[in-house]
Each structure stands twice: as C-alpha cells, then as structure tokens.
Residue, then its C-alpha position, 0 to 999 in steps of 0.5 A: x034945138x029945134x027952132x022957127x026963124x023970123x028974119x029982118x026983125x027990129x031986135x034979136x029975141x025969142x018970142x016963144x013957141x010956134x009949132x012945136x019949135x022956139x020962135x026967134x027974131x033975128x036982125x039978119x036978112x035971110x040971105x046969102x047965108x046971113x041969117x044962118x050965121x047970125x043965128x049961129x053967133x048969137x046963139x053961141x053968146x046965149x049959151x057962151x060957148x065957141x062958135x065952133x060949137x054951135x052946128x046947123x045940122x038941119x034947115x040950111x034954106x029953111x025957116x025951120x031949123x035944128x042946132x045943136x049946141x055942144x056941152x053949153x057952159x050956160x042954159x039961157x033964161x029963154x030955153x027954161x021959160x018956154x020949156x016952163x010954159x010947154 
C-alpha cells in the first residue's frame, strides 16, 4: 500500500489520492517513531489482522510510505473507493 502520511491531524482518515499514493490523516506527531506505529495500528484494525502483520517496508523518516499487509481478513471500504475514483 503506497501511502502519503499527514501527521497531527484532528482524526485518523483518508482523504484520498495525492500523487499517486493514498492520503491519510493520522492523530500521531511525526516523532520518535509515533506516527509509523500509529499508522501501523490503525491500519492492522481497517484490515483486521494481527499487528504482526502489517509491515513498513519502505518510508521509515519519510511522509511517503509503503506497508504491506499480509493475507487481509477485510478490504476497508477506503482502499475500494479511491481505486473506484483512480
């Protein structure tokens, strides 16, 4: 999942594209880590699967990121609508 992150935002959401990657708001200041393992949580609720399961695999420091999600028990309604709208 190749992402775009805006931290400390008012609500976790997606927003929506942004250059080619999903957009999402996260409540989580971009520090010491935070954001990444709020992202990482509250991803692995959307797709319901272990946290374990949900891997940065690139974007460590970066606002740009790409997870990888293994073997999702659920698609969240986002991922279809901004695939809908691509």
């Amino acid at each position: 999942m190749a992402l775009y992150i805006q931290p400390k935002a008012n609500q976790d959401k997606v927003v929506g594209l942004y250059a080619d990657h999903i957009k999402i708001q996260i409540t989580a200041p971009a520090v010491e880590n935070k954001a990444n393992e709020h992202l990482q949580k509250w991803l692995s609720k959307q797709c319901k699967v272990p946290l374990s399961q949900v891997i940065l695999e690139k974007g460590q420091h970066s606002r740009y990121k790409l997870f990888r999600v293994q073997s999702p028990r659920q698609l969240p309604k986002w991922v279809n609508e901004i695939l809908k709208d691509k």
